[in-house]
C-alpha positions in Angstrom: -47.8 31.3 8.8 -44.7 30.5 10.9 -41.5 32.5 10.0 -39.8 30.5 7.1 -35.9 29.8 8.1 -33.3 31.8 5.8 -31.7 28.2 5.9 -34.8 26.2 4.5 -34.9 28.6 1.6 -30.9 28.2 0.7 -31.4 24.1 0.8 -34.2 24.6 -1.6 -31.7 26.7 -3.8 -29.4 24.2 -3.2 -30.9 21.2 -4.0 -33.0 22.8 -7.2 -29.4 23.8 -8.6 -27.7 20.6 -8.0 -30.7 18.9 -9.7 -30.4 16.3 -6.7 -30.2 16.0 -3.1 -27.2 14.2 -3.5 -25.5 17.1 -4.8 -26.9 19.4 -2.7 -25.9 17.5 0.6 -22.7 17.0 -0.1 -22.4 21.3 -1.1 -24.3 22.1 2.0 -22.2 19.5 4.0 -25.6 18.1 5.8 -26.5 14.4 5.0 -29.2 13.4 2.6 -32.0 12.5 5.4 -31.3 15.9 6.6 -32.1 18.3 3.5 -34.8 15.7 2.7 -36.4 16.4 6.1 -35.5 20.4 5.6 -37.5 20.4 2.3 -40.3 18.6 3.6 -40.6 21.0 6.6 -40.2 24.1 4.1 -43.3 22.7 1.8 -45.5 22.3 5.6 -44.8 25.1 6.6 -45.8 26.9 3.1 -48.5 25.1 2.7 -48.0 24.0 -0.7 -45.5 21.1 -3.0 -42.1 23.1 -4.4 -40.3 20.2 -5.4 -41.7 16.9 -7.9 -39.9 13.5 -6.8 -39.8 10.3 -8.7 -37.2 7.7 -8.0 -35.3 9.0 -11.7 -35.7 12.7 -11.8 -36.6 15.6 -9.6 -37.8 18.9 -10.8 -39.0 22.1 -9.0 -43.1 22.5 -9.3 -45.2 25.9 -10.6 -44.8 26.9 -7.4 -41.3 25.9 -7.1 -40.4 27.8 -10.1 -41.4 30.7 -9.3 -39.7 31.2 -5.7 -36.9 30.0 -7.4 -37.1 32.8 -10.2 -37.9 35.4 -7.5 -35.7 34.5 -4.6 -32.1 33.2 -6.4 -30.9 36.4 -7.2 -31.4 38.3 -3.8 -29.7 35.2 -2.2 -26.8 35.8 -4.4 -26.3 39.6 -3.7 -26.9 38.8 -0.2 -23.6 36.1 -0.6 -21.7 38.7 -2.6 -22.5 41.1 -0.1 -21.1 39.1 2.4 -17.8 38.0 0.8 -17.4 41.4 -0.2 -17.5 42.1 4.3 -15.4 39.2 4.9 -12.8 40.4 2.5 -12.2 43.8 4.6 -10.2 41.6 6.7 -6.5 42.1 7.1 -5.6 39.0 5.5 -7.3 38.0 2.3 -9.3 35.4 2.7 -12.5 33.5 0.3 -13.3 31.0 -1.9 -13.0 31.1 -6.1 -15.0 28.7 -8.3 -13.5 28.5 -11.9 -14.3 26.6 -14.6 -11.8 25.5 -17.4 -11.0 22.9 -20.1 -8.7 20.2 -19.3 -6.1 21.5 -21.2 -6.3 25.1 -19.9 -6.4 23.8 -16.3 -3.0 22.1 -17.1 -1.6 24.8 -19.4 -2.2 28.2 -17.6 -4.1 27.8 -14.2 -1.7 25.2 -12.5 1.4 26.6 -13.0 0.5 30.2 -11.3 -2.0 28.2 -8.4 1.5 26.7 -7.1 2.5 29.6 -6.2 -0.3 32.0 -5.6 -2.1 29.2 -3.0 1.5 29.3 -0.9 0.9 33.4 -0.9 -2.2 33.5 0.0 -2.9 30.6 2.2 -6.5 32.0 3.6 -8.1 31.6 -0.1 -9.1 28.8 -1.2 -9.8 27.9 -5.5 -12.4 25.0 -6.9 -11.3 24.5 -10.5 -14.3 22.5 -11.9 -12.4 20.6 -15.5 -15.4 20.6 -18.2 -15.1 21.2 -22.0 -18.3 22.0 -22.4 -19.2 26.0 -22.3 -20.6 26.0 -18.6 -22.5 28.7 -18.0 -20.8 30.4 -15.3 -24.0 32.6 -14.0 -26.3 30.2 -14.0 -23.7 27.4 -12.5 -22.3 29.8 -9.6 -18.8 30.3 -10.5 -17.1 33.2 -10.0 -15.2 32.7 -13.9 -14.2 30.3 -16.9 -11.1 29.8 -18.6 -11.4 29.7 -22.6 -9.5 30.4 -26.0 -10.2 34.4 -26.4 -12.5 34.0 -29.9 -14.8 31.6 -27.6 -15.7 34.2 -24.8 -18.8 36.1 -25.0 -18.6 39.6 -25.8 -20.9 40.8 -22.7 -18.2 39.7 -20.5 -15.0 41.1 -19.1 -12.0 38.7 -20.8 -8.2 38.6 -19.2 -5.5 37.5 -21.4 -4.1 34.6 -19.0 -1.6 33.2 -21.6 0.0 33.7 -25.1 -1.3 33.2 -28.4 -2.1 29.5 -29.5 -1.8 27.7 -32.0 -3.1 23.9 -33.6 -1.0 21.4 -35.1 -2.0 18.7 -37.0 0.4 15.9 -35.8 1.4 12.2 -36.8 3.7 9.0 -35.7 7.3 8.5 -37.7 5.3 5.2 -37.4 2.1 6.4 -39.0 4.0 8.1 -41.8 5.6 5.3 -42.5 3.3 3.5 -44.6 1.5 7.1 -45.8 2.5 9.8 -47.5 2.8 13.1 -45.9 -0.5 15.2 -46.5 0.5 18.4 -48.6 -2.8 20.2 -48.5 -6.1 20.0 -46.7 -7.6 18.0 -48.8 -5.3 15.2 -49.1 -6.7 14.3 -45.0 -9.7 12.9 -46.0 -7.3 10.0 -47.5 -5.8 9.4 -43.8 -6.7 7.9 -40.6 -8.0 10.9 -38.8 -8.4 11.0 -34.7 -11.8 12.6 -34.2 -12.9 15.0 -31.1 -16.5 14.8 -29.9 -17.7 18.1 -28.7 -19.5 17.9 -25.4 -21.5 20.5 -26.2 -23.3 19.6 -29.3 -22.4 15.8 -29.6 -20.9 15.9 -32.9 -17.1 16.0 -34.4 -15.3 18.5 -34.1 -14.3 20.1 -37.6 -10.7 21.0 -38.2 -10.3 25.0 -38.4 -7.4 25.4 -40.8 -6.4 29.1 -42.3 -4.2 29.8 -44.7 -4.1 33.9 -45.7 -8.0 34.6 -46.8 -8.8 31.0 -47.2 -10.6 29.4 -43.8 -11.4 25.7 -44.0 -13.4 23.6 -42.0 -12.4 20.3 -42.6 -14.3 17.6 -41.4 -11.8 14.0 -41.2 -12.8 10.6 -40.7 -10.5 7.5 -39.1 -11.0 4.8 -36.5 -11.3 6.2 -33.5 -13.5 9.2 -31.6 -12.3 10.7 -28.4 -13.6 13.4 -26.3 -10.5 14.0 -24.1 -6.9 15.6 -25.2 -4.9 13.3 -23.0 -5.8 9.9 -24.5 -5.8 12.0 -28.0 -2.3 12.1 -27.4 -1.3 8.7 -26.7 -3.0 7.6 -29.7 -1.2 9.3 -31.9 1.7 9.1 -30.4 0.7 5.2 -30.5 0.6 5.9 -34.5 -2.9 5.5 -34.5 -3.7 8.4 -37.1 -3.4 11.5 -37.2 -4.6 14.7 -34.9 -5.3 18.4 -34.4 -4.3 19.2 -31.2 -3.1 22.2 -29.2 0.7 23.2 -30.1 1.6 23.1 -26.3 0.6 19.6 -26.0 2.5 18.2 -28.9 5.6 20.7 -28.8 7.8 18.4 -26.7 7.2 14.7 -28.6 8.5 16.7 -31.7 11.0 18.0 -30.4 11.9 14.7 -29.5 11.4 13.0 -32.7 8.0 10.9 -31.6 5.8 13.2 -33.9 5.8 15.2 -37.0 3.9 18.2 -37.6 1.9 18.7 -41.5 0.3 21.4 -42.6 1.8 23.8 -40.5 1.3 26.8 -42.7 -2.7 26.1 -42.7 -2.4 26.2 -38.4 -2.1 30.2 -37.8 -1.8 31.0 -34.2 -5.0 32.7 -32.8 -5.9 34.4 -29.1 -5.0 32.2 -26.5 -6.4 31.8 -22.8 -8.7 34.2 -21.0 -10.0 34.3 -17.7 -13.8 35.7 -18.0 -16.3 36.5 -15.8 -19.5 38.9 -15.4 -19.2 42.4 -16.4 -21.9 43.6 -13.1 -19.9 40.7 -10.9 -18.5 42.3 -7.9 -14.4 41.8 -7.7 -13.8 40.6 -3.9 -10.5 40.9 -2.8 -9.4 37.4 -3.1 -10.7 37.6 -6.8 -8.9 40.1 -7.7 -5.1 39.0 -6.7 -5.9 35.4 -8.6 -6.9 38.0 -12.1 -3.4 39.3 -11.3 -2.2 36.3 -10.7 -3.2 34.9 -13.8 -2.4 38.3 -16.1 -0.4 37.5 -19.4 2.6 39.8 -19.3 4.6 38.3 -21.8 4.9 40.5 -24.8 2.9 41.8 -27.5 0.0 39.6 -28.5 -3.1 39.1 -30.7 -6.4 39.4 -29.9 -8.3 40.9 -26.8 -6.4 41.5 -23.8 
């Protein structure tokens, strides 16, 4: 059998983890026609099919599978490997992949990426924006960015911002014609702004915690979102009520356009943390953006 091509074997990788050739084209930076005509010379040359096509869906074979299973790790010490080389240089240099919600991206990783990209001007940083819980092995990024009770215990977590807390917020408009809810129950008798969780596909309950008591309260109302931003602007629109992240809402009540409730059932709990891999190896550029990001502010709650 002719000598298989270290580059046919990473556009198979490529194109399997993508789930398209699409997506695979534009992260190898070849065109379509090209990794479509790499594959096919890969499957000649072994002989056998690694990939099932249909115009809707593309899937790896048996076969497929199983190089896949047997060949993705190696490929990814033999990248670590090499970053870990090409950050010996004098001047760090790399790329980071993180993943973080909306919120977080906005809350704790822009403000330090102003001024560590001007620092450092030979690494680069992907921030992929998902609320969903990506996995971070199997989607290839280097780490995630989530409240410190949502990390998994077999990883390494970095406190990258202060305690948070939830607020359950309303328009001087939307109180207007309501009274003010004095207890947890009294929500279900309000127009309630519902999240959708990406993740599951259902509504997010609202955690509330008062002392020993934990409630999960689950609201009804007129309208489901699945993103903070327009959250926001319909409350502030007076369209009901919400449970969103004190940092979000702070500055509209200081301003008068909302009013907190319930505030002693909305404790504050651990806040942002970078996590990634306990075996993953810390490259150099890695490692300045974890101290970039460190929390240094203070005594806080939860793991650090």
């Amino acid at each position: 059998m002719a000598r298989t091509n270290f580059d046919d074997l990473q556009a198979f990788l490529a194109v399997v983890r993508e789930g398209s050739f699409t997506g695979a084209a534009a992260k190898l930076g070849v065109s379509q026609s090209a990794l479509s005509h790499t594959l096919r010379r890969l499957e000649a040359k072994l002989g056998i099919r690694l990939l099932s096509r249909t115009t809707r869906s593309l899937a790896p074979t048996e076969a497929g599978e199983r190089l896949l299973e047997r060949l993705g790790p190696h490929f990814a010490q033999i990248e670590a490997e090499l970053e870990g080389l090409a950050a010996l240089r004098a001047t760090p240099a790399g790329t980071v992949r993180i993943t973080a919600s909306e919120h977080a991206a906005h809350e704790v990783l822009w403000p330090a990426l102003t001024k560590f990209l001007g620092r450092y001007p030979q690494i680069k940083v992907e921030v992929s924006v998902d609320q969903s819980f990506t996995d971070i092995v199997a989607e290839r990024f280097d780490a995630g960015v989530r409240f410190g009770d949502q990390v998994a215990k077999d990883m390494i977590a970095v406190r990258i911002g202060p305690d948070a807390r939830m607020l359950v917020v309303g328009a001087p408009a939307y109180f207007a014609a309501r009274p003010l809810p004095r207890r947890p129950q009294d929500l279900t008798a309000h127009n309630c702004i519902n999240l959708r969780l990406p993740t599951r596909g259902g509504l997010y309950a609202w955690e509330l915690e008062k002392g020993n008591r934990k409630l999960n309260v689950r609201v009804d109302g007129q309208l489901v979102l699945d993103n903070l931003a327009l959250m926001l602007n319909a409350v502030l629109a007076g369209l009901g009520l919400a449970f969103l992240p004190e940092g979000l809402v702070r500055p509209h009540i200081a301003r008068g356009r909302l009013r907190a409730v319930l505030e002693e059932w909305c404790p504050p709990f651990a806040g942002y943390h970078l996590y990634y891999p306990s075996r993953r190896q810390i490259s150099p550029a890695f490692g300045l953006l974890v101290d970039a990001l460190r929390y240094t502010g203070g005594a806080v709650r939860g793991r650090a």
